[in-house]
C-alpha positions in Angstrom: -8.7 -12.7 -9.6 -7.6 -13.7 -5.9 -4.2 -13.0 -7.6 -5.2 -9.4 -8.3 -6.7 -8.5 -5.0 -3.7 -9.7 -3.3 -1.6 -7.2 -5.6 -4.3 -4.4 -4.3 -4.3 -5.4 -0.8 -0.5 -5.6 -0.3 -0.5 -1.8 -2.6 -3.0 0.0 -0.2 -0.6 -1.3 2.4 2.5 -0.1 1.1 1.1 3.2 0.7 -0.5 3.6 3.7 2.9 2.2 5.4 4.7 5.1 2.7 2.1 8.1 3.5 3.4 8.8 6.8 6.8 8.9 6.2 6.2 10.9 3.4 4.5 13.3 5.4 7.8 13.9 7.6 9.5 14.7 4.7 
């Protein structure tokens, strides 16, 4: 379970790290 909401945690990161960048695209 831990194991999971690490795999969410680190996912919601990447994207929100990803959205901008996508945005000057």
């Amino acid at each position: 379970v831990i194991v999971e909401a690490l795999k969410v945690d680190s996912l919601q990161k990447l994207c929100s790290s990803l959205e901008p960048i996508l945005r000057r695209v």
